[in-house]
N, C-alpha and C positions, 0 to 999 in steps of 0.2 A: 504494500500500500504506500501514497505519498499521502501528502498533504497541501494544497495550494490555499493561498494567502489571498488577501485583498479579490476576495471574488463576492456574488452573489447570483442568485438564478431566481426565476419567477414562473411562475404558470396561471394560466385565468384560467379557471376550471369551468365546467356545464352550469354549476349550478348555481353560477357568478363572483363568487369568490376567488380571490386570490391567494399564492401562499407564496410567498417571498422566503429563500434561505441565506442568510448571508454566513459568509468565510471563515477563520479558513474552515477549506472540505476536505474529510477524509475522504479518499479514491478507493473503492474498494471490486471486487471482482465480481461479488452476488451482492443482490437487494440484503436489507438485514430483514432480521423475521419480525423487527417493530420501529413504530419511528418513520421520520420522513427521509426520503433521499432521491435525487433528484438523477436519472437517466439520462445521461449526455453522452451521444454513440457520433458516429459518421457512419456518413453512407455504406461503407465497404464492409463495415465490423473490424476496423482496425484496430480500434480502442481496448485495452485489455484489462481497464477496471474502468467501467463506464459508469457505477454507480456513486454520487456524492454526496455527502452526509454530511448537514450543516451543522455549523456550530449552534447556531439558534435561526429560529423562524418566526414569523409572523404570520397571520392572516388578517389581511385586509377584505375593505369592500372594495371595489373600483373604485368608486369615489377618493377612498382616501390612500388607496394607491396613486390616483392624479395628483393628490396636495403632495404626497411625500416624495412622490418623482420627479416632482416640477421643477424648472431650471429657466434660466434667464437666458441661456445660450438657444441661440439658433443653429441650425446647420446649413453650414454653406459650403457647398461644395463643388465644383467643377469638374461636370461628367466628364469621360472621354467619348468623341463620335465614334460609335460602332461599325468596323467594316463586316459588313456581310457577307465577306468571299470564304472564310474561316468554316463558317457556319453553312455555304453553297457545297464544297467539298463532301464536309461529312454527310449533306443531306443527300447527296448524289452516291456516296458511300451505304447510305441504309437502304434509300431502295433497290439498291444492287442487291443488297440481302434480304431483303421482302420478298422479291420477283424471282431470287434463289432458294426460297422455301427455310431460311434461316430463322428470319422474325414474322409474325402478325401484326407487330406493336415494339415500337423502341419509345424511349424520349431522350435524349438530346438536351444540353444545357448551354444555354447562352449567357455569356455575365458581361454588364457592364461595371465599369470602374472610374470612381474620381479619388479626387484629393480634397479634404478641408483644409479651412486656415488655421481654423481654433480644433484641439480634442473634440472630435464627434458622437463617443459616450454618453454625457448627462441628455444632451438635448436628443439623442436616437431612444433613449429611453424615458423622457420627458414625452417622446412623441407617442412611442409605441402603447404605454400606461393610457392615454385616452382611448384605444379602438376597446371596441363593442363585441358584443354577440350579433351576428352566428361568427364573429372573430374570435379564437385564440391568442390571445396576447402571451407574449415566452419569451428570455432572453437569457444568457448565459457571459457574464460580464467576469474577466483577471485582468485585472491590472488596465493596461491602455487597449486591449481587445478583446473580443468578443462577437459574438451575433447575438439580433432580435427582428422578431417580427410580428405581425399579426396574421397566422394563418386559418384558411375554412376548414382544411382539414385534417379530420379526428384520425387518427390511427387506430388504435382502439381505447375503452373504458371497460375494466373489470374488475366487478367485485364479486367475492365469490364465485358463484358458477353462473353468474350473467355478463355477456358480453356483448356490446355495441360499437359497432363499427360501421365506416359509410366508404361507395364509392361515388367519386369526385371526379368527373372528366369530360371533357368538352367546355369550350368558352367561347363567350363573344361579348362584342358591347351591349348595354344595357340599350340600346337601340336598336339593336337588331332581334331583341327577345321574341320577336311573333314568328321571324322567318327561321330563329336558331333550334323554335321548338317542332320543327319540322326537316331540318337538313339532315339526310341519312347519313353523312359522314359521321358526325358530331355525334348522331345518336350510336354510329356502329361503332365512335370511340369508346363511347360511355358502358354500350353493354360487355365492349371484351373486358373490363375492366370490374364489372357488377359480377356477372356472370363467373370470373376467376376469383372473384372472391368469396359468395356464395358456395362455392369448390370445395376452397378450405374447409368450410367449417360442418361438410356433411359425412364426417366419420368422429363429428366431437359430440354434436347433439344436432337437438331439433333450432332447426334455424329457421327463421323468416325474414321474406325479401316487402321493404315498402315500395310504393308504387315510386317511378321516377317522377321527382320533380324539380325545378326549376330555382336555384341558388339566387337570390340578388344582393350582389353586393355591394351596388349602386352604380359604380361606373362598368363595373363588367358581370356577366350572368356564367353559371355554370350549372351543367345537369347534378342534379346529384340524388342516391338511391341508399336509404339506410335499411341498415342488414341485422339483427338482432337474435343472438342465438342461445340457448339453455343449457349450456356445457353438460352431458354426460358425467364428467368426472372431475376437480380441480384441475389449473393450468397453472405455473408460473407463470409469471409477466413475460420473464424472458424467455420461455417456450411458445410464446404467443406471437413476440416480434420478431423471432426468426422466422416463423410461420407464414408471416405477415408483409416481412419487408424483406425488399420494395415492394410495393403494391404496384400491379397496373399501370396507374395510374403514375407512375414515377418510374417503373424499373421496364424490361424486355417479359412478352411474351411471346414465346413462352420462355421460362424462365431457367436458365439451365446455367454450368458452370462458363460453358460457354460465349450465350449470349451476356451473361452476366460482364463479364469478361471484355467483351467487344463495348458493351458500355459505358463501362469505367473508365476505357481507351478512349473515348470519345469526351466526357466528361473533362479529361486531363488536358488534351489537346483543345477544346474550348477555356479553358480555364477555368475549371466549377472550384467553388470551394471543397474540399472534402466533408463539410457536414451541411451541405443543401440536401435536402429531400430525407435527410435524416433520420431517426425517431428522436424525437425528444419527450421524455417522462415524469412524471412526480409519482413516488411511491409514497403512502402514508397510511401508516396500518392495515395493512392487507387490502385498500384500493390501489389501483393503478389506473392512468390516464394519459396517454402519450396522444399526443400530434404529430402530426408530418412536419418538417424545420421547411416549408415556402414560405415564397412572398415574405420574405426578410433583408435585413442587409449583414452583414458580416465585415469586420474593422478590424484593423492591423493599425494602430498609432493614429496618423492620420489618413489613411488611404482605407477608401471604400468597395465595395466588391455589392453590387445587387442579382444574382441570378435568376431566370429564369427560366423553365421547361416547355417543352411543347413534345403531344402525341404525335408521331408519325407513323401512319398507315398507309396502304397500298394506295388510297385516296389521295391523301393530303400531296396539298400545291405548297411549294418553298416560298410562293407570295404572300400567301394566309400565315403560312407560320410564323415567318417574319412578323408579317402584322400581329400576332396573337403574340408574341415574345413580348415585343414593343406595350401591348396593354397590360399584360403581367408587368412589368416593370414600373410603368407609370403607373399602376395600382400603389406601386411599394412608395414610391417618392410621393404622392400623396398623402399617405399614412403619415411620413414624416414630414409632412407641412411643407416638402419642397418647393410645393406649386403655389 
């Protein structure tokens, strides 16, 4: 085990509350069997003690998680223009492997990058502390970096032998919501995505799928289908999120050592963070709650990193995805009062 210093993490739970743990954290390999501790992995499963154990915690409301976050700093920052030849490549690279029986389904990560003037910390978490429900608000702060974000989606919630989970896939602008609830692309993103997840959970219990419906997040809309299942038997957390991630909705279907593989490579050569699309969790007495780490930003000192994902199918056109990357992101800089 270590221990890290000058940290703190956060999570906005379902039922509105908050629970903030601040520093330092014990690093530890398994959840403990009582007590809060906080699941901070990467994408890959690289992490070898992903579980962190506050020194002490708080629970807030929202509300007074806004007065306590508050900050007088702005963020300012100066994106970089993004070239889209980087991003041409790999997407000419995946349907090569679609139309070779490889993939059904990849996603792809695009990140843009600035620089602030002032430390970007107080004021990305002055910002984040105001988003809302159906928002996740999460963040994982040492020292001068860290990620936060506000994300829609859940990974799973389990307490005892109940477990809820959703799939999340297809987007568009909150403008286009009449023609989005009809585009067969978008819907045939959304069901490989439900459909493999429903998958999982039918040798655990009896599971049920809700009807697909329609996310608004104001500026941009996403399908989304909650899935709710009656476990058979207990789960750990962490036998749940191996199970689990990547979803779909973030990882290659189908999902193998291979494709896994080809997408990591892909990831690295755009530039992802290693903990975009993540799980991130809060343990606290035998619940667990993890989200997916989107629609966040991620800091290094002064320098910024925002990613974003996009599905590609046998369908998908490299001028929508584009476009679809481009409103994930402006989602995120909104969040933080960029605009």
């Amino acid at each position: 085990m270590d221990n890290t210093g000058e940290s703190m993490a956060w999570l906005a739970r379902r039922d509105g509350g908050v629970l903030i743990g601040h520093g330092p954290f014990e690093s530890v390999a398994q959840a403990p069997a009582s007590g809060v501790a906080f699941y901070v992995q990467d994408f890959a499963f690289q992490v070898l003690t992903p579980w962190k154990i506050p020194s002490h915690v708080e629970h807030l409301t929202p509300a007074k998680f806004v007065k306590r976050s508050s900050s007088e700093a702005k963020l300012d920052c100066q994106w970089q223009p993004l070239d889209a030849a980087p991003f041409s490549v790999i997407f000419q690279e995946i349907m090569t492997a679609i139309h070779g029986g490889v993939f059904e389904k990849t996603v792809p990560v695009v990140t843009e990058t600035g620089c602030s003037e002032l430390a970007p910390g107080p004021a990305i978490i002055a910002a984040l502390a105001r988003q809302r429900a159906p928002l996740y608000s999460y963040g994982w702060v040492h020292q001068d970096s860290g990620f936060a974000g506000a994300t829609p989606e859940l990974l799973f919630s389990l307490e005892g032998k109940q477990l809820e989970t959703m799939a999340l896939a297809g987007t568009a602008r909150s403008e286009d919501r009449d023609v989005f609830a009809v585009d067969e692309k978008e819907i045939r993103e959304h069901e490989y995505v439900a459909q493999t997840l429903v998958s999982k959970f039918l040798d655990l219990g009896n599971t049920k799928r809700s009807p697909r419906e329609i996310l608004d997040l104001g500026s941009i809309v996403h399908f989304l289908t909650m899935i709710h299942a009656d476990l058979h038997l207990p789960m750990t957390a962490e036998d749940l999120i191996h199970r689990l991630h990547p979803t779909p909705a973030l990882g290659p279907l189908p999902r193998t050592d291979g494709t896994m593989e080809l997408l990591l490579e892909w990831r690295n050569r755009l530039g992802c963070p290693p903990g975009f699309g993540a799980p991130f969790g809060l343990w606290e007495n035998g619940r667990f709650d993890a989200i997916v780490a989107i629609r966040g930003v991620w800091w290094d000192g002064h320098n910024l990193s925002i990613p974003a994902g996009c599905g590609i199918i046998e369908a998908s056109r490299i001028v929508n995805e584009w476009r679809e990357l481009r409103l994930k992101r402006e989602a995120v800089k909104r969040s933080l009062s960029y605009f």
